[in-house]
gemmi code that builds the backbone of each chain (N, CA, C; Angstrom):
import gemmi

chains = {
    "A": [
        ("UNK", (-33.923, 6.492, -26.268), (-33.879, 7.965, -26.202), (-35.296, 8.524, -26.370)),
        ("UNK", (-35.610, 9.454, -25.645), (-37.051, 10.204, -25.623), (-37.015, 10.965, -26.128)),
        ("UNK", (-38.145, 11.165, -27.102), (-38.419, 12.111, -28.969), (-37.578, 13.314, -28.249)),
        ("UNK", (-38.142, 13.882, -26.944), (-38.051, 15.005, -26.742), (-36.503, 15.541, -26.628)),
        ("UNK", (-35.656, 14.102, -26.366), (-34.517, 14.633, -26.381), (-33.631, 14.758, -28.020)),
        ("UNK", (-34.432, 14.290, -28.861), (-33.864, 14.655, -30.195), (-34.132, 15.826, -30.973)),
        ("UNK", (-32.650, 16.137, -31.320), (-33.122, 17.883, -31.875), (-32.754, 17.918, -33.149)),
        ("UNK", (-33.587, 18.069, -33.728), (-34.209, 18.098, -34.660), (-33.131, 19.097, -36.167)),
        ("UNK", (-32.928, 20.547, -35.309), (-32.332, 21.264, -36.214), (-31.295, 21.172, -35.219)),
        ("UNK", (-30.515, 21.545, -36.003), (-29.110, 21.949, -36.337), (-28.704, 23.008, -35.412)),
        ("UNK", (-28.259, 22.318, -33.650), (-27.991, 23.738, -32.571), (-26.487, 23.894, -33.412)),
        ("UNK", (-25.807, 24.520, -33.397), (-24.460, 25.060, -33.403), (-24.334, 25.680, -31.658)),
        ("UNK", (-23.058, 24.602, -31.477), (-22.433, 24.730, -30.232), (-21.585, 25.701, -30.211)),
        ("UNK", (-21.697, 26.907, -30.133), (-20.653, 27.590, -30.295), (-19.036, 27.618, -29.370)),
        ("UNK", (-19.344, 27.036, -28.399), (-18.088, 26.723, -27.435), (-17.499, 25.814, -27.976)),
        ("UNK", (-17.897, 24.892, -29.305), (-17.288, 23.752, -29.825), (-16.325, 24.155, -30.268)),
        ("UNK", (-16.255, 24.656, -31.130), (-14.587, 25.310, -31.562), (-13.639, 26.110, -30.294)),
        ("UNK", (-14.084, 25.918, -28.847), (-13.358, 26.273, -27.979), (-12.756, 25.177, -27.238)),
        ("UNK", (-13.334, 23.912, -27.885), (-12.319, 22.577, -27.184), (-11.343, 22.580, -26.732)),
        ("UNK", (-10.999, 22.248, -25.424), (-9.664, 22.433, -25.162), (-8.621, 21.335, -25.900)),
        ("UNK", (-8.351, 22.350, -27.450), (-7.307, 20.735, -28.121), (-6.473, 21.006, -27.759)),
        ("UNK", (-5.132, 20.029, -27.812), (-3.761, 19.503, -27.614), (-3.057, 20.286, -28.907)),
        ("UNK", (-2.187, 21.283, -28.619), (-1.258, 21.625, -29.987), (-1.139, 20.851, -30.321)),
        ("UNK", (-0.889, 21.313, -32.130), (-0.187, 20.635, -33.460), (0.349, 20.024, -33.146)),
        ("UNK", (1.701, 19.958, -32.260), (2.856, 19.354, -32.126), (2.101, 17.585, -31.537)),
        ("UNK", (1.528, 18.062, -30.369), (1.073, 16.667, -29.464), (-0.192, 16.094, -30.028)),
        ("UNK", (-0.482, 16.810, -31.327), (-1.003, 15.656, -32.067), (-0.413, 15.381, -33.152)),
        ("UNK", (0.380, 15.371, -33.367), (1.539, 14.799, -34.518), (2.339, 13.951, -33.841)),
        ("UNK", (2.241, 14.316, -32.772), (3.040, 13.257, -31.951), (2.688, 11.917, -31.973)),
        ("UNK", (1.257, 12.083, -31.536), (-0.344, 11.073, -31.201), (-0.495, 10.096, -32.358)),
        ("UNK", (-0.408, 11.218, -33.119), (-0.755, 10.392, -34.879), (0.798, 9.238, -34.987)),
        ("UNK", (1.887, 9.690, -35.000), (3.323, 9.086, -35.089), (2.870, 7.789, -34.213)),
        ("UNK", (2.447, 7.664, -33.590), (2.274, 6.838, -32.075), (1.500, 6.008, -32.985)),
        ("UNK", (0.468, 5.869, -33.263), (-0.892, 5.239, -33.858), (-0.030, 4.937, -35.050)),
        ("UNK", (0.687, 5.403, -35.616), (1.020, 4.888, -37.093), (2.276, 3.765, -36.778)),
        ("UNK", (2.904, 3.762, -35.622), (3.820, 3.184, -35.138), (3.426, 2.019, -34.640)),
        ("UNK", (2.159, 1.803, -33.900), (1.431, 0.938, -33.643), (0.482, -0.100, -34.891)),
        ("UNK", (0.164, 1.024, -35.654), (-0.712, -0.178, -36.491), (-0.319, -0.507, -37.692)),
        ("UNK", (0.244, -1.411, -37.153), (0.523, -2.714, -38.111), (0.713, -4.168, -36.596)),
        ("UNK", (0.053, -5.107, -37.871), (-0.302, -6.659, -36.990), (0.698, -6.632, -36.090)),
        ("UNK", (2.353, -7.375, -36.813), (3.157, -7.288, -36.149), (4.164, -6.578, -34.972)),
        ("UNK", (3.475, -5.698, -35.490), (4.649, -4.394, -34.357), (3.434, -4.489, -32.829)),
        ("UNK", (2.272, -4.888, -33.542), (0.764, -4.795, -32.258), (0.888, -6.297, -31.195)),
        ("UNK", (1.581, -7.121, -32.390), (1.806, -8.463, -31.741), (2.959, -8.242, -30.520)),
        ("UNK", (3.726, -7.479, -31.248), (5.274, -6.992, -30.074), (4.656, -6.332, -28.555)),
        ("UNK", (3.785, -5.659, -28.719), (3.006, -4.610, -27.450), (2.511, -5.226, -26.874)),
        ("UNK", (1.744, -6.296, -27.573), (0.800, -7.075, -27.137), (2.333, -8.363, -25.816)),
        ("UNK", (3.091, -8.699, -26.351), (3.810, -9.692, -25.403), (4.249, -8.634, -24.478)),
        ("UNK", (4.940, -7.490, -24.937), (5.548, -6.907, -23.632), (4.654, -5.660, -22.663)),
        ("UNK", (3.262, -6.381, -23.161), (2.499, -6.188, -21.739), (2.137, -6.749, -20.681)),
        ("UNK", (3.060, -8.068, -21.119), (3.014, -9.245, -20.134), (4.180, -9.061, -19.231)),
        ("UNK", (5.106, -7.867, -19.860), (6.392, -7.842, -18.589), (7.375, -7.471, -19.848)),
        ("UNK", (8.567, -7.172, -19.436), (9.938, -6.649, -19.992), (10.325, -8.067, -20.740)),
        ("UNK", (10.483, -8.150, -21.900), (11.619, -9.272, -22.502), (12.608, -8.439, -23.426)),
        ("UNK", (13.586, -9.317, -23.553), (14.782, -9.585, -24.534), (14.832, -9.365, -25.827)),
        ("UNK", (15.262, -8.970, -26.660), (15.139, -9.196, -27.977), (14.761, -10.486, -28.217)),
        ("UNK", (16.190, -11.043, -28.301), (16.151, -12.373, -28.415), (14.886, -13.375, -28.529)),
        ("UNK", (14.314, -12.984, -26.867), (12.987, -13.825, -26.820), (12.068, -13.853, -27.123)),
        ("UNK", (12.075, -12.216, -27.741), (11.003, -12.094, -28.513), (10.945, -12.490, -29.987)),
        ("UNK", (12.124, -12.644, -30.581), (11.910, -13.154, -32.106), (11.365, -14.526, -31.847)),
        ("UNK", (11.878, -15.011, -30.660), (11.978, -16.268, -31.000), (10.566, -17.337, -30.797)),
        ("UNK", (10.122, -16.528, -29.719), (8.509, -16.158, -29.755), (7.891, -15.843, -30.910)),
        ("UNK", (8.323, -14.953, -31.757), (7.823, -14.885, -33.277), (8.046, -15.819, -34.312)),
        ("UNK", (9.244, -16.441, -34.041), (9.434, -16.923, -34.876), (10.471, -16.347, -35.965)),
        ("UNK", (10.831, -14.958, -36.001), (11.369, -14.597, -36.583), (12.833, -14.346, -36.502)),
        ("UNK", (13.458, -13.569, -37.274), (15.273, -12.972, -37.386), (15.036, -12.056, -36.584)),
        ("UNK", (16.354, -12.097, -35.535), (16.723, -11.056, -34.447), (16.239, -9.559, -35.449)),
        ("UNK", (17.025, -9.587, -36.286), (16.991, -8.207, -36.893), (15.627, -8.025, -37.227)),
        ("UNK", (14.785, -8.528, -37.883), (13.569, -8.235, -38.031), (12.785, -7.734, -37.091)),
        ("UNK", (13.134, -8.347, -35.687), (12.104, -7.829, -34.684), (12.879, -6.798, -34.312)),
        ("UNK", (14.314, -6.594, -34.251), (14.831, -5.530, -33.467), (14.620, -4.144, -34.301)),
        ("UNK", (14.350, -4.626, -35.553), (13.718, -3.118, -36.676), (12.404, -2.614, -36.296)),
        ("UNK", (11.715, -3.577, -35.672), (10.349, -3.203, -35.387), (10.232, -2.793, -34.108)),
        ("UNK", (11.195, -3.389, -33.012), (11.154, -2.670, -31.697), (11.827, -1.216, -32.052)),
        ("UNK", (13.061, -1.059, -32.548), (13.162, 0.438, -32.992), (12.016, 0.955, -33.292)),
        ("UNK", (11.533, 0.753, -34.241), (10.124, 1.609, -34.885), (9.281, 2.102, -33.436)),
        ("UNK", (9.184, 1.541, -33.042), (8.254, 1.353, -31.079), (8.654, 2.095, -30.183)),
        ("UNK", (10.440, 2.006, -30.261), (11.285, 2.712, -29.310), (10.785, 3.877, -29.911)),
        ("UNK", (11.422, 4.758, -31.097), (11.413, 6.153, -32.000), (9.782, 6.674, -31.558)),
        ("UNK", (8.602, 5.517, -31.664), (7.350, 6.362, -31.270), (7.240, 6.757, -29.992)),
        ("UNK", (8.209, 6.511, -28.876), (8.056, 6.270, -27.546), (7.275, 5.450, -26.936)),
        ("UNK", (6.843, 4.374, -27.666), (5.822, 3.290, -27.090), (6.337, 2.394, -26.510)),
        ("UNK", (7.566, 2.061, -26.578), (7.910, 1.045, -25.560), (9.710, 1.944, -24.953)),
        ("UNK", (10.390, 1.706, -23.704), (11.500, 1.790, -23.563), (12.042, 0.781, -23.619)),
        ("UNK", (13.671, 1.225, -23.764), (14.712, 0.196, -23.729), (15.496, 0.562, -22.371)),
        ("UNK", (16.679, -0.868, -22.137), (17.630, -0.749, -20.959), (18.503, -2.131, -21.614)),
        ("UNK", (19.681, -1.859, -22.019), (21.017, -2.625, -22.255), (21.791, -3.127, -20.405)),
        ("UNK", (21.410, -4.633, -20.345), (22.078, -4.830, -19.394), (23.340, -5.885, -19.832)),
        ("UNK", (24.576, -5.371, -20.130), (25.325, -6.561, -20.445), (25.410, -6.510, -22.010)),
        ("UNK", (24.828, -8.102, -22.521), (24.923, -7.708, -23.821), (23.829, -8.400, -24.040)),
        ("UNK", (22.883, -7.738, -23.203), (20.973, -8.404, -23.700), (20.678, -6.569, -23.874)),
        ("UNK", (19.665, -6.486, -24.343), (18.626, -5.255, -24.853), (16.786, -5.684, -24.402)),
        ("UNK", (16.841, -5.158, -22.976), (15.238, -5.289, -23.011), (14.654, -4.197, -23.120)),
        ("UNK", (13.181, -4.950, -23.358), (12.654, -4.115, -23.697), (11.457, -3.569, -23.018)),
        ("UNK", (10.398, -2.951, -22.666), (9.106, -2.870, -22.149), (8.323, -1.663, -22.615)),
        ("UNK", (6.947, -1.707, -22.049), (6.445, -0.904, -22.636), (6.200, 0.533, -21.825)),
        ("UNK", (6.388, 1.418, -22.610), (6.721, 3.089, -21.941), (5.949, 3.139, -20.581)),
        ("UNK", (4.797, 2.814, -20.444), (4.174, 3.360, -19.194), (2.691, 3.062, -19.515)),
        ("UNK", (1.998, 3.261, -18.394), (0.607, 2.504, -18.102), (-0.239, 3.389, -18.892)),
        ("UNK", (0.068, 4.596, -19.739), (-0.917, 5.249, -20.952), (-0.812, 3.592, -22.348)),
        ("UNK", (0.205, 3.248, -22.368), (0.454, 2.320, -23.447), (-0.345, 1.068, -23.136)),
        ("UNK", (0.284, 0.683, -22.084), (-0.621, -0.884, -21.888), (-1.960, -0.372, -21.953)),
        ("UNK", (-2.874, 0.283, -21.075), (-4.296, 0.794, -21.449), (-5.000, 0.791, -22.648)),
        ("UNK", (-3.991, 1.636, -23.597), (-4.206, 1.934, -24.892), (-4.441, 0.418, -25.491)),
        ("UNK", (-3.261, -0.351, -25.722), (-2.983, -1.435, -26.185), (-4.380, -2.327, -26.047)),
        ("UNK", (-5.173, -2.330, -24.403), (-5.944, -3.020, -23.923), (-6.860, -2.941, -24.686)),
        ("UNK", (-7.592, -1.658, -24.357), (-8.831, -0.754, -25.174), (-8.718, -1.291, -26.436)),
        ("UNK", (-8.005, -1.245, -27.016), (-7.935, -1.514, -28.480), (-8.199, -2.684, -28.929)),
        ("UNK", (-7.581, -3.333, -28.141), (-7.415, -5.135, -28.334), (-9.593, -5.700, -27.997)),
        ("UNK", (-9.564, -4.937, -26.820), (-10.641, -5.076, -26.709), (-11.975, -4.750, -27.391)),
        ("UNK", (-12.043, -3.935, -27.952), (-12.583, -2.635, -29.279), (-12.795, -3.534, -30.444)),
        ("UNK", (-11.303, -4.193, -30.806), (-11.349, -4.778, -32.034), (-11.958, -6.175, -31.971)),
        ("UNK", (-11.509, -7.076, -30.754), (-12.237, -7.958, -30.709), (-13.806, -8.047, -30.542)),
        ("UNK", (-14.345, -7.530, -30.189), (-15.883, -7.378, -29.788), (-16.526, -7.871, -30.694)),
        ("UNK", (-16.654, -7.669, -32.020), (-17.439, -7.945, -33.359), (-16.310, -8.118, -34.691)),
        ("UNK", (-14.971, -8.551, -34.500), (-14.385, -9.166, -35.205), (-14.814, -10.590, -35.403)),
        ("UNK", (-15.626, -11.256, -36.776), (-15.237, -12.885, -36.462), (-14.132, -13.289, -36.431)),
        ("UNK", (-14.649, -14.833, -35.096), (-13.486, -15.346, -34.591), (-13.475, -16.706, -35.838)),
        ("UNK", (-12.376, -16.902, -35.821), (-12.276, -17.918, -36.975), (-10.983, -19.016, -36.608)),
    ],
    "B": [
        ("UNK", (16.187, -0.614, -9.012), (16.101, -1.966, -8.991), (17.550, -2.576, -8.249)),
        ("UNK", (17.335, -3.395, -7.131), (18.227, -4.216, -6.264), (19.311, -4.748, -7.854)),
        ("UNK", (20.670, -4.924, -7.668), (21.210, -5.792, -8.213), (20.584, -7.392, -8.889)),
        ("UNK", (20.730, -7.932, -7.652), (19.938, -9.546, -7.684), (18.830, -9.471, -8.472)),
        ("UNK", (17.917, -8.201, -8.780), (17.076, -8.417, -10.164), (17.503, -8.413, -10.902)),
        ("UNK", (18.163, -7.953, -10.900), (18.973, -8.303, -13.036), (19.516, -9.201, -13.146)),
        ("UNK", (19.103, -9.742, -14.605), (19.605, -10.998, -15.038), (20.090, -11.055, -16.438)),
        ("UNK", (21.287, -10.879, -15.795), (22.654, -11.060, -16.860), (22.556, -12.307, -17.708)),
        ("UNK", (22.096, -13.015, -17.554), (22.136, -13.875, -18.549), (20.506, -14.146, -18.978)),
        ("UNK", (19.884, -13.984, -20.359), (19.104, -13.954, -21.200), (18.323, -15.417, -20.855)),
        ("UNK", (17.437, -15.575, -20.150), (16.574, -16.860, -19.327), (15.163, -16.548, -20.443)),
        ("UNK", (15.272, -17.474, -21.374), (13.986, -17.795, -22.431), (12.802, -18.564, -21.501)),
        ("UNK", (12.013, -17.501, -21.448), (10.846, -17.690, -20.788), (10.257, -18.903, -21.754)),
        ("UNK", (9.758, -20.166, -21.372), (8.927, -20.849, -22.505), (7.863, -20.908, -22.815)),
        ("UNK", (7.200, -19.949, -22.051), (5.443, -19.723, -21.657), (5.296, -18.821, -22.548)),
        ("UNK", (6.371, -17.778, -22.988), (5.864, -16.922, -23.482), (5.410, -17.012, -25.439)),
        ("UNK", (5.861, -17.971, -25.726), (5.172, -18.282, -27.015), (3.866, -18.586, -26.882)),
        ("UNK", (3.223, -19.108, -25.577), (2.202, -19.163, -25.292), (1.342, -18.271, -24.552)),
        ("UNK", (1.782, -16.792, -24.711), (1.043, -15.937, -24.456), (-0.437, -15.596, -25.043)),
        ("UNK", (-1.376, -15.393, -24.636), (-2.950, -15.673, -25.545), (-2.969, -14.157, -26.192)),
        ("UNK", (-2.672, -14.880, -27.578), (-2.404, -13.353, -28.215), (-4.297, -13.600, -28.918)),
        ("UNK", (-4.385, -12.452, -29.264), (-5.761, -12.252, -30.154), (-5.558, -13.142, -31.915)),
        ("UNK", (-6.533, -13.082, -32.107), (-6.594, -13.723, -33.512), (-5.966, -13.142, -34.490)),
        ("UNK", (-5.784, -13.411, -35.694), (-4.786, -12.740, -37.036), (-6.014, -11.707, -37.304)),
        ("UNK", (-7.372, -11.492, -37.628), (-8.010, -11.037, -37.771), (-8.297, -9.691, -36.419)),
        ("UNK", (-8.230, -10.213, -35.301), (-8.290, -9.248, -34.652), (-6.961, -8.164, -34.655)),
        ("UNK", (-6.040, -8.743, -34.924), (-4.878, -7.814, -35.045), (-5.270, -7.113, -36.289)),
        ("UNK", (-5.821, -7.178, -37.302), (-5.494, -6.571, -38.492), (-6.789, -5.557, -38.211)),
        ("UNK", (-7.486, -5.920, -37.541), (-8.736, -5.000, -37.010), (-8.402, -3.554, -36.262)),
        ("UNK", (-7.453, -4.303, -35.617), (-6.807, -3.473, -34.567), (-6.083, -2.493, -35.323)),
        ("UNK", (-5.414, -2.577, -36.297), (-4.098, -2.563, -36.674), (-5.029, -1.120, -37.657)),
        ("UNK", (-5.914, -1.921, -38.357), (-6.712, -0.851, -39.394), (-7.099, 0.443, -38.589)),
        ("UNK", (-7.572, 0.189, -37.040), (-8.470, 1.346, -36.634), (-7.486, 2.346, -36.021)),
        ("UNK", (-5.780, 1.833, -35.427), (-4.982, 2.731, -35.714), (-4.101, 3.692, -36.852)),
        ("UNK", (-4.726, 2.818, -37.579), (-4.150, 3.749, -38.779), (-5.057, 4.889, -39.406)),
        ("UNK", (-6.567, 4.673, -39.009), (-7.551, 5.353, -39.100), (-7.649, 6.146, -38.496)),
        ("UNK", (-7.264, 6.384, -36.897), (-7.049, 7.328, -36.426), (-5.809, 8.419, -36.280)),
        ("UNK", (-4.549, 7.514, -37.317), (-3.185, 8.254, -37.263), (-2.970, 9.501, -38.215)),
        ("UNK", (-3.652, 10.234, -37.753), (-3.766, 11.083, -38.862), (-4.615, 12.130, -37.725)),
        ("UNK", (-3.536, 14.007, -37.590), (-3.269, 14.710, -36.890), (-5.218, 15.378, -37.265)),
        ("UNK", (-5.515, 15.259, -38.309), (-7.249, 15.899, -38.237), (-8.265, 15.025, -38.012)),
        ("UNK", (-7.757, 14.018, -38.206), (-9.173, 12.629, -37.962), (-8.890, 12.689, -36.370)),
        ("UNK", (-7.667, 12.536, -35.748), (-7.832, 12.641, -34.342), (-8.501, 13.580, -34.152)),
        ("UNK", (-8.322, 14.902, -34.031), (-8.821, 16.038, -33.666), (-10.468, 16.250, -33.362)),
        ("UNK", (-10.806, 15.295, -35.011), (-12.571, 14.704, -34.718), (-12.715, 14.000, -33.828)),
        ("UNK", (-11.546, 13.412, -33.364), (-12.195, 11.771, -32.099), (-12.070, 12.584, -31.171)),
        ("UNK", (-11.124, 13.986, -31.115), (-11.294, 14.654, -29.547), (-11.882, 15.583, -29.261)),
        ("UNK", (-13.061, 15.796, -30.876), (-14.082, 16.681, -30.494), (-15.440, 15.823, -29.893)),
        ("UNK", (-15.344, 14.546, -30.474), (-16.170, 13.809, -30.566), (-16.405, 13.329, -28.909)),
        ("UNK", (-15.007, 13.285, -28.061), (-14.704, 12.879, -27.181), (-15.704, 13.294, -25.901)),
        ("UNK", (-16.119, 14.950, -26.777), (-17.087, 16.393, -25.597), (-18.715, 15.612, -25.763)),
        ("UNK", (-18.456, 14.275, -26.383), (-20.338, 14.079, -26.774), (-20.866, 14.050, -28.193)),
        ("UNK", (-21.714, 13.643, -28.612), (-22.482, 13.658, -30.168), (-21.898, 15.067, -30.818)),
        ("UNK", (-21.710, 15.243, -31.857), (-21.814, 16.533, -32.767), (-22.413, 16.137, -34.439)),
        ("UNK", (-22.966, 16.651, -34.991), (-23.325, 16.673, -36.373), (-22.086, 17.170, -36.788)),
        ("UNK", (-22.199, 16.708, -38.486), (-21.304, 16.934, -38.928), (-20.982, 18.331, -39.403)),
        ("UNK", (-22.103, 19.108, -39.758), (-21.843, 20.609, -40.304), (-21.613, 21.103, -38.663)),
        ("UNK", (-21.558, 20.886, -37.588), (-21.348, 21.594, -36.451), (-19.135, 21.625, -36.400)),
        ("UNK", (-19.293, 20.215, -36.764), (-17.924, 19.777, -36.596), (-16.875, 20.552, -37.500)),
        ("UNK", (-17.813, 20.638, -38.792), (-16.884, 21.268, -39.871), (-16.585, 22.667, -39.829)),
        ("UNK", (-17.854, 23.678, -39.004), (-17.738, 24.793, -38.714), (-16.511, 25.073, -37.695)),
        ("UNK", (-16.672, 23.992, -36.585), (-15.658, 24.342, -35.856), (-13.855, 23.738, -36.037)),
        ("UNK", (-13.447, 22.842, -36.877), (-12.711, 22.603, -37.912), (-11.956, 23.696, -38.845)),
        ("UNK", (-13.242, 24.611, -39.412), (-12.697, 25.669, -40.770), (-12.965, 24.805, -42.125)),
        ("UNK", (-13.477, 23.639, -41.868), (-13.407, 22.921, -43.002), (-14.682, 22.651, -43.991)),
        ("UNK", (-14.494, 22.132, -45.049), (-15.365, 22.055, -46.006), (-16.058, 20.864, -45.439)),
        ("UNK", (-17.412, 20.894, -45.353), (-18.357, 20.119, -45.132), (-18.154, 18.500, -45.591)),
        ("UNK", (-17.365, 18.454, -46.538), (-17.083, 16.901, -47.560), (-16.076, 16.605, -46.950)),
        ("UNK", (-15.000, 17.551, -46.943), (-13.728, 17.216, -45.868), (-13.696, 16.317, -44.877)),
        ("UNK", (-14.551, 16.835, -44.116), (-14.729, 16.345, -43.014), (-16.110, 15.129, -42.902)),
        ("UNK", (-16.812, 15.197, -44.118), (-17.784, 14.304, -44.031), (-16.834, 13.105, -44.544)),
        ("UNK", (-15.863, 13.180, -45.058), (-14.852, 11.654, -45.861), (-14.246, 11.226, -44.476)),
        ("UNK", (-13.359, 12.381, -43.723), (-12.741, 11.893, -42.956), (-13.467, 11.171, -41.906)),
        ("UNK", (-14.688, 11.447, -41.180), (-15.978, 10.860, -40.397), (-16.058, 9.506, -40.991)),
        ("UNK", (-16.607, 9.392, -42.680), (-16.784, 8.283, -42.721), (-15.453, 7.127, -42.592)),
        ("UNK", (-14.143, 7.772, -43.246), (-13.026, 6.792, -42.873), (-13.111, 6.237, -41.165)),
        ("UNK", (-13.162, 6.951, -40.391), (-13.428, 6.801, -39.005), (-14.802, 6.067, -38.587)),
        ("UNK", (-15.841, 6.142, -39.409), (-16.881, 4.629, -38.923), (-16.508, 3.662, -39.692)),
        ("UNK", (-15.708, 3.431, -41.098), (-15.397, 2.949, -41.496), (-14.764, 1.539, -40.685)),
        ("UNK", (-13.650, 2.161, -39.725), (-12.738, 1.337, -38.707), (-13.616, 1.231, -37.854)),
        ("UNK", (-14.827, 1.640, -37.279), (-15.753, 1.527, -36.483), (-14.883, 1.899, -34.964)),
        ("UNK", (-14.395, 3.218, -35.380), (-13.916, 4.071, -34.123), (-15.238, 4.921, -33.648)),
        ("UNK", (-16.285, 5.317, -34.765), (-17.185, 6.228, -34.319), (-18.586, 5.082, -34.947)),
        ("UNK", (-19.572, 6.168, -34.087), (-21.051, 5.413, -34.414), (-21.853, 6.424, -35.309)),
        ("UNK", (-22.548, 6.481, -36.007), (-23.966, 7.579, -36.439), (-24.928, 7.236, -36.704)),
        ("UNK", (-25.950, 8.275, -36.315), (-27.070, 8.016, -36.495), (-27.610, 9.404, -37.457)),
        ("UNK", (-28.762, 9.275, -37.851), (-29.341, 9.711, -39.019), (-30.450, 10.294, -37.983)),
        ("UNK", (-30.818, 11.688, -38.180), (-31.795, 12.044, -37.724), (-32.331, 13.241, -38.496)),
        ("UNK", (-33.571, 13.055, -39.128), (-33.931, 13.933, -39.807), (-32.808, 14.348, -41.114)),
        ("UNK", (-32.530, 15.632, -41.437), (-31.677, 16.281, -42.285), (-29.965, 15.922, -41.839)),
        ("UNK", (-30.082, 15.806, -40.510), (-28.667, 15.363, -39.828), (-28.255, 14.117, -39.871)),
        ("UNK", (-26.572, 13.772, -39.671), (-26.013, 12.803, -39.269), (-25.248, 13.153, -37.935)),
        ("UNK", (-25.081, 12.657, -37.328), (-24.806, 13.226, -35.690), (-23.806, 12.097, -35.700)),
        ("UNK", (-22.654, 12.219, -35.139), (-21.402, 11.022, -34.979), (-21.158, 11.449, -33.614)),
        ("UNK", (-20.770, 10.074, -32.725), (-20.221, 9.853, -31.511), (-19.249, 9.069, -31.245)),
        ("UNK", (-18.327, 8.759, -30.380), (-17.488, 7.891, -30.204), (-18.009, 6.759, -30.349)),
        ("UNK", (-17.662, 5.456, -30.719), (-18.290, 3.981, -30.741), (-18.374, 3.202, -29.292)),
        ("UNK", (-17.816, 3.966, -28.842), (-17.613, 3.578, -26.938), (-16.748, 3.744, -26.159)),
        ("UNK", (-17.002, 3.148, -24.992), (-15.606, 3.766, -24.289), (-14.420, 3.283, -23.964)),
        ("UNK", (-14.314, 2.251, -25.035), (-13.162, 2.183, -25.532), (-11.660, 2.853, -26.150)),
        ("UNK", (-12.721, 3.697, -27.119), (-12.059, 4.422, -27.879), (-12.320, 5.935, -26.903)),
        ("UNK", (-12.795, 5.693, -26.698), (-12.714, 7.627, -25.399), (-11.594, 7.359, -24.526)),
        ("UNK", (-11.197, 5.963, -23.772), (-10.407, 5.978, -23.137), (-9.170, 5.923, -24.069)),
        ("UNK", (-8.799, 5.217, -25.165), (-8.159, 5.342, -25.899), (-6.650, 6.139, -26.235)),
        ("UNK", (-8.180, 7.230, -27.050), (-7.738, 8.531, -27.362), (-7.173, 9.517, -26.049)),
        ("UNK", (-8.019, 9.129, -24.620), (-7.152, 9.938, -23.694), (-5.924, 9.364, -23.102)),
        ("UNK", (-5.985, 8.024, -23.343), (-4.023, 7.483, -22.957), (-3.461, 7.894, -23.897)),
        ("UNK", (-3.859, 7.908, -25.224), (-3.115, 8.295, -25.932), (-1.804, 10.045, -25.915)),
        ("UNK", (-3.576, 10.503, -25.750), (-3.303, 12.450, -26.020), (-1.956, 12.545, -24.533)),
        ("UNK", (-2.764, 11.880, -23.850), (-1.784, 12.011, -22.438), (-0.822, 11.640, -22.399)),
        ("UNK", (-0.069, 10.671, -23.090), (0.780, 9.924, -23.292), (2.555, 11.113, -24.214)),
        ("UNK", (1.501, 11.436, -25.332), (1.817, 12.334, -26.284), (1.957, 13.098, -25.970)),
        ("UNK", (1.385, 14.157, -24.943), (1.547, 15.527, -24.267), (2.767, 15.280, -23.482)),
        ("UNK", (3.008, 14.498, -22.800), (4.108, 14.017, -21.994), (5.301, 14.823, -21.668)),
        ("UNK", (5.668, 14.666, -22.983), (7.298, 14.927, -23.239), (7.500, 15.287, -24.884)),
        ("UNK", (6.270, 16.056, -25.312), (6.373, 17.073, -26.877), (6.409, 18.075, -26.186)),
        ("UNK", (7.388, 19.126, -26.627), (7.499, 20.574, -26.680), (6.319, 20.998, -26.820)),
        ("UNK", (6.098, 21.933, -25.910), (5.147, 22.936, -26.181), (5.541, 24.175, -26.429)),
        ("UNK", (4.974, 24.562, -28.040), (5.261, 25.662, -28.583), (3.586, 26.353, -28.023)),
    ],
}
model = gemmi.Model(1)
for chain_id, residues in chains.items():
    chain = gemmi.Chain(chain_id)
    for i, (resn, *xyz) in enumerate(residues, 1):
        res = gemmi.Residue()
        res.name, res.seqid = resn, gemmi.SeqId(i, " ")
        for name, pos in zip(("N", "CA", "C"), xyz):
            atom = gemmi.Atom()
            atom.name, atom.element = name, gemmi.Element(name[0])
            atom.pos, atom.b_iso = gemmi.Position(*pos), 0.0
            res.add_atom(atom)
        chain.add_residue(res)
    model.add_chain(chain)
structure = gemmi.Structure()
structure.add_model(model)
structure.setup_entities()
């Protein structure tokens, strides 16, 4: 950066407080979303069904875990709107809401890895 | 979707335990910097932050907020290393950490605007 472009004092942007923000509502929404997302496990869930639609089922079992355990945490996912559901029969898949999510998911994954040690 | 795509009976993918998930560490990385941002005023900074550099007394003016307020919530947010700062003179000037998190925050907001009521 060139000296000349550093300023020194303190401009006050006054159009800054004219940001075009997102109502209260659609950022409470935003925040619900992010709080729904972070945690390891529920990130591990986003993280497989950005590879495509699965099953409950296949996904515990992929985890390793109890049907119910993962199906508490895909609720949690469903309620943020981060992933949808579709009951065909007597399977429950699942996927993720739409290409704002996988993106998100990406960015992030990518973000965090950069200067995380790998171990 | 054609009939013949659906599949009524629950077919356990076996690849998918072998999906290349990120490290335990990168998830919890991940996991931290959404929770850092889940929170309806720390966003609000990432989507002022989103317009370019701002100092922090610029931010707080346009906020309503107390200068410390918003200087805690900033630092929780480099904290997760969602934002960058630099020190210049009397100022601290904060920016997004990259464009990662710019793209981020706009799948996100977009995502969220979607389908919240607008009051």
């Amino acid at each position: 950066m060139a000296l000349e472009d550093i300023t020194l004092d303190c401009v006050h942007d006054t159009a800054q407080s004219d940001v075009d923000l997102p109502t209260d509502a659609v950022l409470q929404t935003a925040a619900s979303m992010l709080n729904a997302a972070g945690d390891a496990s529920r990130l591990r869930l986003l993280l497989r069904l950005a590879q495509g639609r699965r099953c409950v089922s296949e996904l515990a079992e992929a985890e390793g875990e109890k049907l119910a355990t993962v199906s508490a945490r895909l609720k949690l996912l469903h309620s943020a709107r981060l992933v949808s559901r579709q009951r065909e029969a007597k399977h429950v898949y699942y996927e993720l809401a739409d290409d704002h999510i996988s993106c998100l998911v990406r960015d992030l994954l990518n973000h965090a890895a950069e200067d995380t040690p790998q171990r």
